[in-house]
C-alpha positions in Angstrom: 1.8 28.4 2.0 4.5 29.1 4.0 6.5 31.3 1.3 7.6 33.4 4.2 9.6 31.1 6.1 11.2 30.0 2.6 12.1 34.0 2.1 13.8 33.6 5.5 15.7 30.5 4.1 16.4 32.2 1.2 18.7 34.6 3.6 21.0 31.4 4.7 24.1 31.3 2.3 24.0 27.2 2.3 19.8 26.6 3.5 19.3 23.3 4.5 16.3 20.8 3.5 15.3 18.1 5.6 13.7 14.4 4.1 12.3 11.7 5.5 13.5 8.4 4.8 10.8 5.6 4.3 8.8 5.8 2.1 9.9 9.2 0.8 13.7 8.7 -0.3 13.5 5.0 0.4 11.0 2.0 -0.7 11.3 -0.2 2.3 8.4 -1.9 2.3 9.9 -5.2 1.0 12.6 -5.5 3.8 10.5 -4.4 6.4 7.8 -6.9 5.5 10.7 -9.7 5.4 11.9 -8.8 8.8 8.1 -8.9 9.9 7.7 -12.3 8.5 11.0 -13.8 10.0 10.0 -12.6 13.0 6.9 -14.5 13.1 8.4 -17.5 11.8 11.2 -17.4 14.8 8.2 -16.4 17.0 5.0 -18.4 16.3 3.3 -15.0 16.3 1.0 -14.2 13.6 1.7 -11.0 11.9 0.3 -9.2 9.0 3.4 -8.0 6.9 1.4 -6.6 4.1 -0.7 -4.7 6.3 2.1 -3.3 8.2 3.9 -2.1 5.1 0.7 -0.1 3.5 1.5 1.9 7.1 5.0 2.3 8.1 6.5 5.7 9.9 5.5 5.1 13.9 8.3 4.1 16.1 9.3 0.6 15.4 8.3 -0.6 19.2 4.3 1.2 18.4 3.8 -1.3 15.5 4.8 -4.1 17.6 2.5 -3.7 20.1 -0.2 -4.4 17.9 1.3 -8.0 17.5 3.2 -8.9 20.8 2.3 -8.2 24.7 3.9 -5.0 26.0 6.0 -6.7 28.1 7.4 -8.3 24.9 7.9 -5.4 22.8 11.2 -4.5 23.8 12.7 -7.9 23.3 11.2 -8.0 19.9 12.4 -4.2 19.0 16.2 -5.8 19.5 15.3 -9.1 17.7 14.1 -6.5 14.6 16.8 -4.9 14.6 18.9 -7.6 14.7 17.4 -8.7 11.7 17.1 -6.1 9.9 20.9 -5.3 8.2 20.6 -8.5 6.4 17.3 -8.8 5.6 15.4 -5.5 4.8 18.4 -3.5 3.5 19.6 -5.6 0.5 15.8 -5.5 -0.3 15.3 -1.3 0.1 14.9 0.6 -3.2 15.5 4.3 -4.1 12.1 6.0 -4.5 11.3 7.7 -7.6 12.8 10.9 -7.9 14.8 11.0 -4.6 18.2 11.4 -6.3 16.9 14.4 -8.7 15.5 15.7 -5.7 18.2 15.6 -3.6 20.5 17.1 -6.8 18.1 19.9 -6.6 19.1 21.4 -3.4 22.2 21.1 -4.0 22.0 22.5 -7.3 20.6 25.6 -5.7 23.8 25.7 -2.8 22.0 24.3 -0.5 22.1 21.4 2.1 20.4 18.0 2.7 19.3 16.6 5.9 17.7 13.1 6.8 15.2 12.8 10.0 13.7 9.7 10.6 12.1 7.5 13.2 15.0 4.8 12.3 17.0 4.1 14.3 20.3 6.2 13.5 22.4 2.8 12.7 20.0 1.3 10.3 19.2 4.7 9.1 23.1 5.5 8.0 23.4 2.5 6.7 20.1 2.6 4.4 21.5 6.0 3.1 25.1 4.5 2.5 23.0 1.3 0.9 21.0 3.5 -1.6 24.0 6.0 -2.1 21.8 8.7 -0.9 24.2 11.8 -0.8 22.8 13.5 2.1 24.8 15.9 4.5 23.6 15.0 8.1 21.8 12.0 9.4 19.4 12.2 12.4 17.3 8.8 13.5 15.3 7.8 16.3 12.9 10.7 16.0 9.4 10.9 15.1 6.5 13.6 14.3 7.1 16.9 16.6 10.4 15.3 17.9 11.6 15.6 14.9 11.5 19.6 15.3 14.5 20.1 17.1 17.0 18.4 15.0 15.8 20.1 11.8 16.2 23.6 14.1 19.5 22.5 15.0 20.7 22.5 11.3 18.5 25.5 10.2 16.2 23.5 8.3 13.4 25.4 6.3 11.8 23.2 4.1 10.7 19.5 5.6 10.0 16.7 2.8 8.1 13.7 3.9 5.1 11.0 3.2 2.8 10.8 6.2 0.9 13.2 8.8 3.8 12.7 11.6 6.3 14.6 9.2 3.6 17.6 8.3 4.0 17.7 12.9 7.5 17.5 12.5 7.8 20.8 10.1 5.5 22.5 12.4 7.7 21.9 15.3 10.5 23.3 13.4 8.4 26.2 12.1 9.5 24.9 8.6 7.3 24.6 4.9 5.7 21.4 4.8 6.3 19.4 1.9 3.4 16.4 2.2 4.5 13.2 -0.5 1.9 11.1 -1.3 4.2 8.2 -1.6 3.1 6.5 1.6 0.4 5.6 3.9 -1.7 9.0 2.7 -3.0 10.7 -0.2 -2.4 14.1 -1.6 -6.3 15.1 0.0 -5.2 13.5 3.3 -2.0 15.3 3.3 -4.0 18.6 2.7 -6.4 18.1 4.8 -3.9 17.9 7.8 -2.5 21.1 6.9 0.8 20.2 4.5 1.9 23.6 3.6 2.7 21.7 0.0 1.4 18.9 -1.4 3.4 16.9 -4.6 2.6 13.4 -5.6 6.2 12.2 -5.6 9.4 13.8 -5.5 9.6 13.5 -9.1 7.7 16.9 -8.7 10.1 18.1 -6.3 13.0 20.0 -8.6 10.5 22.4 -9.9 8.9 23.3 -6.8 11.8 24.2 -5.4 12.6 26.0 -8.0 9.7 28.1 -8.2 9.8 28.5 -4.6 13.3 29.7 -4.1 12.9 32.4 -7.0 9.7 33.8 -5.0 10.6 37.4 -2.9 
């Protein structure tokens, strides 16, 4: 389960742990569903905000292609993000745990990274929002992508909700820690090859714990 990349982080003086943010340190699923639905309202276009909430992670500009023509979507990915400071962030939440999990690591002397598919203005100011205290910020990357900025700050340990952040870890030759706060279920997240699975980050603190004191 990957205890031998976490003796290797062990080595680092100040290791680094990387997070996703929606729907892993963040309940977004309200804003982003309001965004969704002023969007259809200013466009005429039907689209199913619930629906799109029980599944967020992709790119912002993948979802909307299952609701505009392509030659649309990138109009619509600047009218979202428009939208979005003053609508979806007043409305995000801090996810159960996600504070107690980010004390963790830096309990232990270690560091806290967040990689996201955000965008990396909306995703700074999410973090600042939610009072998240996080070291680095990286947005605009999803699933494999997501590798090389977690190798770039020596990240070991990967956190996140859905199968694109179980990729991402692999990219970065980092443990896998699968969430089952989002779009998939602990089995899901197993089955796809999480290196750990935990049903919320409430359960985060003493896995680490455990984890770090392993040789």
């Amino acid at each position: 389960m990957g205890t031998h990349i976490l003796s290797r982080v062990r080595d680092i003086d100040r290791f680094m742990v990387g997070f996703d943010l929606d729907m892993t340190l963040a309940d977004t699923r309200n804003g982003i569903a309001a965004v969704y639905d002023a969007l259809a309202t200013e466009t005429g276009v039907l689209i199913d905000s619930a629906l799109i909430a029980t599944r967020l992670g992709p790119p912002l500009g993948d979802e909307l292609a299952n609701w505009f023509p392509a030659e649309r979507v990138p109009a619509m990915v600047v009218r979202f993000r428009e939208l979005y400071a003053g609508i979806a962030i007043p409305a995000t939440v801090v996810m159960a745990g996600a504070a107690a999990a980010l004390e963790a690591v830096r309990a232990a002397g270690g560091r806290t990274m967040v990689v996201t598919a955000k965008n990396q203005l909306h995703a700074e100011e999410t973090v600042r929002f939610l009072g998240l205290p996080v070291d680095r910020i990286a947005g605009g990357l999803w699933a494999s992508a997501k590798g090389a900025a977690l190798v770039e700050q020596g990240a070991g340990v990967y956190v996140g909700d859905h199968l694109g952040d179980v990729d991402a870890a692999r990219a970065a030759a980092a443990v896998s820690v699968g969430v089952a706060t989002g779009p998939y279920d602990e089995g899901a997240l197993m089955a796809y090859g999480a290196d750990v699975v935990l049903p919320d980050l409430l359960a985060f603190p003493n896995w680490l714990a455990e984890h770090r004191a392993v040789t």
